[in-house]
N, C-alpha and C positions, 0 to 999 in steps of 0.2 A: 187464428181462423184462416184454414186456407182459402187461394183467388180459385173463386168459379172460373173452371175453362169457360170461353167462350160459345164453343160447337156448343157444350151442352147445355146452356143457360138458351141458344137457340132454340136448340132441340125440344128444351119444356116449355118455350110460348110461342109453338108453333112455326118455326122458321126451317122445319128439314131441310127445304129443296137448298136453302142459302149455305147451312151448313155441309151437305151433300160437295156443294160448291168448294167450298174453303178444306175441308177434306179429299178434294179432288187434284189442290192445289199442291196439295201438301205432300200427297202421293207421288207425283211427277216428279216434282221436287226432288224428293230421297230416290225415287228411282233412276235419277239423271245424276245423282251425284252432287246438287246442289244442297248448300248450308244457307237458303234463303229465308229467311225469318219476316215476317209482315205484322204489324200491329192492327192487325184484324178491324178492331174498334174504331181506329181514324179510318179505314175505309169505307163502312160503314156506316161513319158519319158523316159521309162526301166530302165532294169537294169545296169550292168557292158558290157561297150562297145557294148552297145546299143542289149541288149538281150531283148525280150519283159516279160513283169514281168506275174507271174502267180499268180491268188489268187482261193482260193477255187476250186484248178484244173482247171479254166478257163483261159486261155493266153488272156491278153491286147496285142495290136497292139501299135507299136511304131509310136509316131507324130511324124514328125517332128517342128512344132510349138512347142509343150510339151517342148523340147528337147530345143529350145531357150527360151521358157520363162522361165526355171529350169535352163539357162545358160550352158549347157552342151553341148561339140560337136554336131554336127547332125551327122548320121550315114545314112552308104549305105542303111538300112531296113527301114528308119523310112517313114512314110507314108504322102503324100501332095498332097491334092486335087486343080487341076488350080483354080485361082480367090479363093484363102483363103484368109481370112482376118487373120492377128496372133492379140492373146488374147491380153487385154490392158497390161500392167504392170504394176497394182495400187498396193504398199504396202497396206498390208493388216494391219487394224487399230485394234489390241488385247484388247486395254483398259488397258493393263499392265504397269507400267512404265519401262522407260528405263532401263536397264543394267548399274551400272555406272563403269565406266572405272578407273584399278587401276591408280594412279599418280606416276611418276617416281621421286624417290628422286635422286636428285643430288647434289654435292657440288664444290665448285670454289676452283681451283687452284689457284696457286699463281699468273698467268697470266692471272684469270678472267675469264676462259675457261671454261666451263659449262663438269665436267667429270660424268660417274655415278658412285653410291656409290658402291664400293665392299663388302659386307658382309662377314668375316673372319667365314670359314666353325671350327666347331670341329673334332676334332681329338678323335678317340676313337679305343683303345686299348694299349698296353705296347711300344710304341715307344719311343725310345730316340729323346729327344726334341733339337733342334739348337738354338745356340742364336743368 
């Protein structure tokens, strides 16, 4: 299944003037030479406790869809037009590989108990040592 663009999930619940916007952006952009890339969606979700984010002097309006499909609260400002559809949630497919996740060393007590390893930190400076 492919990811709905963005402009046009706008585009079909009413949002033109916003996409208008983010197309506006996008334009300059390539016309200037610029490889700027923006995650659309977190702007749109705002900012801290749902302030609407501003770029180039121009304030986004807070979704509230944005705002769920970025996982985040919804807030009293964010904006919902009746009979919206909310964006799919497709993971987005990088072509990177995975991250690989450190492994926990542990070792067994005497009762088979699965403990983790403690790592004995150094000591650095003139302290008297205990035995």
């Amino acid at each position: 299944m492919a990811q709905q663009d963005l402009r046009q999930w706008l585009r079909d619940n009413g949002y033109d003037e916003i996409a208008d916007l983010i197309d506006g952006f996008i334009i300059t952009w390539k016309a200037d030479g610029k490889r700027t890339r923006r995650n659309w969606w977190e702007i749109l979700a705002g900012g801290k406790l749902g302030k609407p984010r501003t770029i180039y002097g121009r304030e986004f309006p807070v979704l509230k869809a944005a705002q769920m499909r970025q996982g985040l609260p919804v807030t009293a400002n964010a904006l919902c037009h009746k009979g919206e559809k909310l964006p799919a949630l497709v993971p987005r497919e990088t072509g990177r590989w995975p991250k690989s996740r450190r492994k926990l060393h542990s070792i067994k007590s005497k009762n088979n108990v699965l403990q983790p390893r403690v790592k004995a930190s150094r000591v650095v400076g003139n302290f008297p040592r205990s035995a």
